[in-house]
C-alpha positions in Angstrom: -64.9 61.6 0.4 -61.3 61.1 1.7 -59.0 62.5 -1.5 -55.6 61.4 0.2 -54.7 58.6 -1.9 -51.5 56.3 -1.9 -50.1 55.0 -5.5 -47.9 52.1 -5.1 -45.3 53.0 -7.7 -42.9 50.7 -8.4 -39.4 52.9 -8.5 -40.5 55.2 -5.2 -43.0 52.9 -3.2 -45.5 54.9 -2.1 -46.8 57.8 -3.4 -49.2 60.2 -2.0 -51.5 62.9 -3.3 -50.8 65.8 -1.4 -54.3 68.4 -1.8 -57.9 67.6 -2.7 -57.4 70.1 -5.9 -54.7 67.2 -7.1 -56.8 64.7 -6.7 -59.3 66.4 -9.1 -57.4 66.9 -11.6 -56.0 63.4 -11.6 -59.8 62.2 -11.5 -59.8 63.8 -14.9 -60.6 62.2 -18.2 -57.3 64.8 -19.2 -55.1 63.0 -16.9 -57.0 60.0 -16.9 -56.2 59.1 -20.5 -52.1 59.0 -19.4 -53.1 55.3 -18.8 -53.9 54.5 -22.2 -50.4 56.5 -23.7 -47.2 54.5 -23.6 -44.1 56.6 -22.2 -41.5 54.8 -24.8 -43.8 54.3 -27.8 -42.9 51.5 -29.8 -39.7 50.4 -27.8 -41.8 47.5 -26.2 -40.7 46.1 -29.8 -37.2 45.6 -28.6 -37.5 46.0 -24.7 -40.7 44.0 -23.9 -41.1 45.3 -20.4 -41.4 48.4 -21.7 -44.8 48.8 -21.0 -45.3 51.3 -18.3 -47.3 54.3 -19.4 -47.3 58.4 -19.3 -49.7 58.1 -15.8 -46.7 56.0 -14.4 -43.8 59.0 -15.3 -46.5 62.0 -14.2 -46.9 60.4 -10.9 -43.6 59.6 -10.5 -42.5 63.6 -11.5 -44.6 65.1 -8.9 -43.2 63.2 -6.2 -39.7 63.7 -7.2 -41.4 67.5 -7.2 -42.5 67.2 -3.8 -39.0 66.1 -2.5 -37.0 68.5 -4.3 -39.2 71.7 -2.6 -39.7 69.9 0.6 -35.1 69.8 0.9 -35.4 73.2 -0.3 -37.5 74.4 2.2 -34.7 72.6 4.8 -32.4 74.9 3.2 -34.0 77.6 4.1 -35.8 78.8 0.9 -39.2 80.3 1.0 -41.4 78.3 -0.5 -45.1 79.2 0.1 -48.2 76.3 0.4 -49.8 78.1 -3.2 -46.2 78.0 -5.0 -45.9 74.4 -3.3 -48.9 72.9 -5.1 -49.1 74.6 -8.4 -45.4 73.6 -8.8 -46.3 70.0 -8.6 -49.5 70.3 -10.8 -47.1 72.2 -13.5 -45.2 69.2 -13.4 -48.1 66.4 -13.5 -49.6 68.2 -16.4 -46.3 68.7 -18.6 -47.0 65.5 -20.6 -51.0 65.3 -21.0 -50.6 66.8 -24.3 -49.2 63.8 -26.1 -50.9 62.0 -28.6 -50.3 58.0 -28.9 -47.4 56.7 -28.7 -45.7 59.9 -26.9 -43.7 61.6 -29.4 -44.0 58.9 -32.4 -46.7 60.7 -34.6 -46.1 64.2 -33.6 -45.2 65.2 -37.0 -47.8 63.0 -39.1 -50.9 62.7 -36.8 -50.2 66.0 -36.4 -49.4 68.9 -38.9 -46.4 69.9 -36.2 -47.9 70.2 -33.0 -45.9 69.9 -30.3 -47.0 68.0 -27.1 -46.1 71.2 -24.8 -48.6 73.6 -26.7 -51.4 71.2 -26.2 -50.4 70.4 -22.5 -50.3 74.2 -22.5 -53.8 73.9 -23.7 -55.4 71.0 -21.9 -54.2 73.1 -18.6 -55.7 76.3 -19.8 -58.9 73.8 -20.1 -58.4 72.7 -16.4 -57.9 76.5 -15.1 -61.9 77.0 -16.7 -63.1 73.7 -15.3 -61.5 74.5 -11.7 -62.4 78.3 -11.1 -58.8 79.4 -11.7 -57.0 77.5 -9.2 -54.4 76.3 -11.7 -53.3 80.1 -12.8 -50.1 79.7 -10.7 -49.5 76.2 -12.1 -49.9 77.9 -15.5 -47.6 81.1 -15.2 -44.4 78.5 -13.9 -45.2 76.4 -16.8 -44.4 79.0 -19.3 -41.6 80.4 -17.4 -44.1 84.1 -16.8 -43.7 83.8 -13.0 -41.1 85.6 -11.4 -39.7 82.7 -9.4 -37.8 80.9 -12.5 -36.5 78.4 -10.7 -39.9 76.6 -10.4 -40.1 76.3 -14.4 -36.4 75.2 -14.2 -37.7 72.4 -12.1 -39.9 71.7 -14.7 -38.2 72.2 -17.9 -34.4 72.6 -17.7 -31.8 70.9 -18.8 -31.5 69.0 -15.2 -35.0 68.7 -14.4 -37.6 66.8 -12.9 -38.6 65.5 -15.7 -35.6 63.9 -16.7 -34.8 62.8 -13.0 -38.2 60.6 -13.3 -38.0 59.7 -17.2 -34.4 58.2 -17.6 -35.0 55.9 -13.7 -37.7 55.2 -15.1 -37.2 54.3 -18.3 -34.2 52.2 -17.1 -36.6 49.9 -14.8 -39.1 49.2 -17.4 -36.6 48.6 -20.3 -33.8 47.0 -18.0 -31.1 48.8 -19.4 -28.9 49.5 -16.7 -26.6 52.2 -18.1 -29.4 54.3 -17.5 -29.5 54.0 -14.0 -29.1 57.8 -12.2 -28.6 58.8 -8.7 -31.6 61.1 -8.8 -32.0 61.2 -4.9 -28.6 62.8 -4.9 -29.2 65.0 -7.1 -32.3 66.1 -5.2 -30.9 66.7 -2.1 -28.1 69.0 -3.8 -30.2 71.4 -5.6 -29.9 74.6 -4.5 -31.7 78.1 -5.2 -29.4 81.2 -5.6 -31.4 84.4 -7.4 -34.0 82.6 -7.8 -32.1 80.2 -10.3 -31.7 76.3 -9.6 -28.2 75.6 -9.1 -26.1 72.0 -8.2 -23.8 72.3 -5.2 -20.2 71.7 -6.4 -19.9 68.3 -4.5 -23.1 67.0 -6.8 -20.5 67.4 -9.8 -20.4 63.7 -10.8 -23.6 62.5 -10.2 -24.7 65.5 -13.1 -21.8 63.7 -15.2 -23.1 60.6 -14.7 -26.7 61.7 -15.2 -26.1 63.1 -18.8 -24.1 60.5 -19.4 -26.8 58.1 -18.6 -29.1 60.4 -20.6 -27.1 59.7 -23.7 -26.5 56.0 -23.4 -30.6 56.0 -23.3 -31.0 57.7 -26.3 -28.9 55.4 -28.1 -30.1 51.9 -26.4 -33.8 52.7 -26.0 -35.1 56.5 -27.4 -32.9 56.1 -30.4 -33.0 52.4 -30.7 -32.3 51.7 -34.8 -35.1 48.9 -34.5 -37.3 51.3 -33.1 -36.7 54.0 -35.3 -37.4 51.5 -38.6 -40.8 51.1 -36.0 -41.3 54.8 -35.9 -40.6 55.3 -39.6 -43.5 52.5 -40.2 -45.8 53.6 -37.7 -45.6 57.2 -39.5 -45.9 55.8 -42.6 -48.9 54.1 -41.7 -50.5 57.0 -40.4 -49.6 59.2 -43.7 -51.5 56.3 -46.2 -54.3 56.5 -43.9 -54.5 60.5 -44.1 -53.9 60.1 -47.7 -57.0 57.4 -48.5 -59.2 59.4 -46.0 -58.9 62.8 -47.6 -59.3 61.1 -51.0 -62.5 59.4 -50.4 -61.9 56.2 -49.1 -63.9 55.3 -46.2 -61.3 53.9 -43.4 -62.4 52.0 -40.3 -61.7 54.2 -37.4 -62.8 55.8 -33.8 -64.5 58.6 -34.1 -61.9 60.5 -32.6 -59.3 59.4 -35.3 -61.5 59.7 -37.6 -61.2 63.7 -37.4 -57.4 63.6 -37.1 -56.9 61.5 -40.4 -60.0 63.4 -42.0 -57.6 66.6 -42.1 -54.3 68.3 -41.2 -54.4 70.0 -38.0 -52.3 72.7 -36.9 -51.8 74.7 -33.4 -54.0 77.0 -35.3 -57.1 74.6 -35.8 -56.5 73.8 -31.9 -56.7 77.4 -31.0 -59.9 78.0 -33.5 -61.9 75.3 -33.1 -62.6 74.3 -29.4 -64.0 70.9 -30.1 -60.5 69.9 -31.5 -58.9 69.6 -28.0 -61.6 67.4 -26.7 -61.9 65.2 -29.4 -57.8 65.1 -29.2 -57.9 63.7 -25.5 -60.1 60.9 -26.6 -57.3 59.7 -28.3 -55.0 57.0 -27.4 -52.9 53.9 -28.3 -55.6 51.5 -28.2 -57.6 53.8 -31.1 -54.3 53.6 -33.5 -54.1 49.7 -32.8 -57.6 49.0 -33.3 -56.9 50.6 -36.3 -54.4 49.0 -37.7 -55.7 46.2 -37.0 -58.9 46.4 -39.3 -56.5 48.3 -42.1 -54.1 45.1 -42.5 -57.1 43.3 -44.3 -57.8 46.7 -46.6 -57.5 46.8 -49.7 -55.4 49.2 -50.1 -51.6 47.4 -50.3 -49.8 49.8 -49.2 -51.8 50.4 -45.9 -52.6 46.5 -45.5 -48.9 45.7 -46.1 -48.0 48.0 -43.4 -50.0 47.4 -40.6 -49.6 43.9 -41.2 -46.2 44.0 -40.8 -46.2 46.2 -37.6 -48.8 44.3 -35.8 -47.0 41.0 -36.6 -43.2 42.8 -35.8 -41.9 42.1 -39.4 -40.2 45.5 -38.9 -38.4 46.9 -41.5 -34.6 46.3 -41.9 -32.4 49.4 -41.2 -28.9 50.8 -41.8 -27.5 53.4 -39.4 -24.5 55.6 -40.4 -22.6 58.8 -40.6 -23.4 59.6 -43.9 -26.9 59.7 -46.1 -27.4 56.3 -48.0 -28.2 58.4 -51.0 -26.8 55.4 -53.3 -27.8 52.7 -51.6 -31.8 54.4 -51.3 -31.5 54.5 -55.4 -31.0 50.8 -55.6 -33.9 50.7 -53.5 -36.2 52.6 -54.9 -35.1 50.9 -58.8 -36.3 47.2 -57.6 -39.4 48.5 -56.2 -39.7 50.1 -59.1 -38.8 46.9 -61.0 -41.4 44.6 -58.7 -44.0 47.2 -60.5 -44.7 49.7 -57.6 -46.0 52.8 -58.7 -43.6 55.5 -57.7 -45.9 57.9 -55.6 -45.9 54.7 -53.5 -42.1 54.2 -52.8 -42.1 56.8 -49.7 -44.3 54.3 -48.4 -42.0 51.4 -48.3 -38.4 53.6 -48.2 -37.9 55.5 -45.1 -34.2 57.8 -44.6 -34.0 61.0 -42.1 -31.7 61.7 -39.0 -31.6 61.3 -35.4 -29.6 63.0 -33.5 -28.5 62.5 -29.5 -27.6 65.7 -27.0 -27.1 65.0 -23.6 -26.5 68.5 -22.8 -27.9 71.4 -25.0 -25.0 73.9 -23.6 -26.6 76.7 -25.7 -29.2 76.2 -23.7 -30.3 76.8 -20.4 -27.1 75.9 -18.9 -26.3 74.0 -15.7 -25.0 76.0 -12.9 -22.5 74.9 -10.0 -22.2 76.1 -6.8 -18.9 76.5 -5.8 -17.7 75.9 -2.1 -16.2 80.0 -2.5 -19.7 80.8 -3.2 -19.7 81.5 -6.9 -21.4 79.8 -9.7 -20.4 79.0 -13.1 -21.6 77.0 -16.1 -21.0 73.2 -15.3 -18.9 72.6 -18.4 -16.6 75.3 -18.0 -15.3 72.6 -14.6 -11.9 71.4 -16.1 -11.4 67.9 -14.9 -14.7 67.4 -16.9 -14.1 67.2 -20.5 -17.2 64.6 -20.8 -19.3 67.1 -20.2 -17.8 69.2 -22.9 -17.4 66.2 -25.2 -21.6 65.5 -24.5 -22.5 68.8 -25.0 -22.1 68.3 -28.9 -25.2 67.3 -30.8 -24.2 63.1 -32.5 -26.0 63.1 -35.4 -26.5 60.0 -37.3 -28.8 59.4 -41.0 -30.7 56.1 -41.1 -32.8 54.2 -44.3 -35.0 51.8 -43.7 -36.7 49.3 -46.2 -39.1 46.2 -46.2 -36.6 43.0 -45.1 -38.3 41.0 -48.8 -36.3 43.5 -50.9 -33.1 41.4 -50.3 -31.3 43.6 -51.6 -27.0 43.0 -51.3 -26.4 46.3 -49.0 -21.9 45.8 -49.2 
């Protein structure tokens, strides 16, 4: 059988699968499932060509992997065939531990999983189901092999990942300010002590590329409609846990079923080896499905909510620098006068913070290259104070209520 496939992607042309191993594991039902994840979530709700999926950005990071190694090999660096492929396979595999809807229901499908320790888990699976050939691919993921700078090309804070993610994301959403010069960028990484570093003339196409990284959080990751769509989706997810582990039979997949019947922790991944298999049966389509059926339950709560997210009657939201402590009171006292019980107000009030970081400079840092030779941390260049001025975490508190409230806000 001939393994060397083309994808036509739509931001690189083609792409081609370089070994037979990476064809298998793409053949997977573990990466398989990619297809049925959306890479934004919700933010189709205010980008509608925000569509394209998890399989789309995994594709599209191993070949961004592929060109970074192969201009590193022009430069000289030893890079060997093994190191080569399990680089790329570290990279295809870094998102095929997220649930549905990418990082949405990490905290409430989930009792605080992350998506890396079950990507850490689903390649572990892999490793058994391919005789071991993914050992290397493993030991860069988690930063235990001795070359760092193939982890750095994975996780970092200028990394493939991000190089594939925010061009990406861009395309699909159309928000141009997100637009990076990632082939740039690629063809001035450099390797000194084993550590990725930027050569000094690359300077402003980082600048650019964190600030393009924050301008997406706040038009598309951070969105204020789609957070009031995030705080909804979660909340729909919490009734269901709630009615579920209280006795009330739920229309659900099978899969689902087990995630709403109880609260599972890394722990019950790690324990039970049946969890991670049912968990990879899980997609988008099983939470939708879902929600559809619960918006005619009886329950009002759940049928209020799903009804209102699968027909976009999304909550309205306020977006400020300070908790709306006050304004959540006034809230909660006409729900409380419309005769909602109060155990149910969570339900229907959501509050929290986001908050944006373009570049974590506690952190891995970024390191230049300068023309002398030396390298120092990327911030500490003085005719950038952006980069200074983006290294600080923007934090901002949000509450969110049901539009019908009409309640004066001013």
């Amino acid at each position: 059988m001939n393994k060397k496939k083309i994808f036509n992607d739509p931001i690189y042309g083609f792409i081609s699968i370089p070994s037979e191993l990476i064809y298998d594991i793409i053949e997977t039902p573990y990466f398989q499932r990619l297809r049925r994840i959306k890479q934004t979530g919700l933010a189709d709700l205010v980008y509608p060509g925000a569509l394209h999926t998890r399989f789309h950005h995994a594709l599209g990071a191993m070949h961004l992997m592929s060109r970074t190694l192969d201009n590193l090999r022009e430069k000289g660096h030893r890079i060997s065939n093994e190191e080569y492929e399990a680089a790329l396979i570290a990279i295809l595999l870094h998102d095929t531990g997220h649930g549905p809807f990418s990082h949405t229901l990490e905290f409430s499908l989930l009792n605080n999983v992350s998506h890396e320790a079950i990507s850490l888990l689903v390649m572990k699976k892999l490793n058994q189901l391919f005789d071991n050939q993914l050992e290397l691919a493993i030991r860069i993921f988690t930063n235990t092999y001795e070359r760092p700078f193939f982890h750095q090309l994975v996780s970092s804070q200028l990394d493939i990942d991000r190089l594939d993610y925010l061009k990406r994301d861009s395309f699909f959403t159309g928000v141009s300010e997100g637009t990076i010069g990632s082939d740039r960028i690629i063809k001035l990484f450099d390797v000194v002590d084993d550590q990725i570093v930027i050569e000094e003339k690359g300077i402003y196409s980082v600048e650019n590329f964190l600030s393009a990284r924050r301008l997406m959080y706040w038009q598309v990751y951070l969105h204020k409609t789609g957070v009031a769509a995030d705080a909804m989706l979660n909340n729909i997810i919490t009734r269901a846990k709630w009615l579920v582990q209280n006795s009330t039979d739920l229309y659900a997949s099978p899969a689902l079923q087990t995630f709403l019947a109880k609260n599972i922790s890394l722990a019950t991944f790690e324990s039970e080896s049946d969890v991670l298999s049912t968990f990879i049966q899980l997609d988008d389509y099983d939470i939708w499905a879902s929600i559809k059926s619960w918006s005619h339950e009886k329950d009002t709560v759940l049928a209020y909510l799903s009804h209102s997210l699968l027909n976009r009657n999304l909550y309205k939201i306020k977006l400020g620098n300070e908790p709306y402590n006050e304004l959540k009171d006034k809230l909660m006292g006409k729900l409380l006068e419309q005769g909602k019980p109060e155990q149910e107000l969570s339900y229907y009030i959501s509050d929290g913070s986001i908050s944006n970081a373009a570049y974590m400079a506690h952190n891995q840092k970024i390191k230049l290259l300068k023309k002398n030779g030396s390298i120092v941390d990327i911030e500490e260049t003085a005719d950038l104070p952006n980069i200074k001025a983006m290294s600080k975490i923007v934090t901002k508190y949000y509450l969110c209520w049901p539009k019908e409230l009409n309640l004066p806000t001013n």
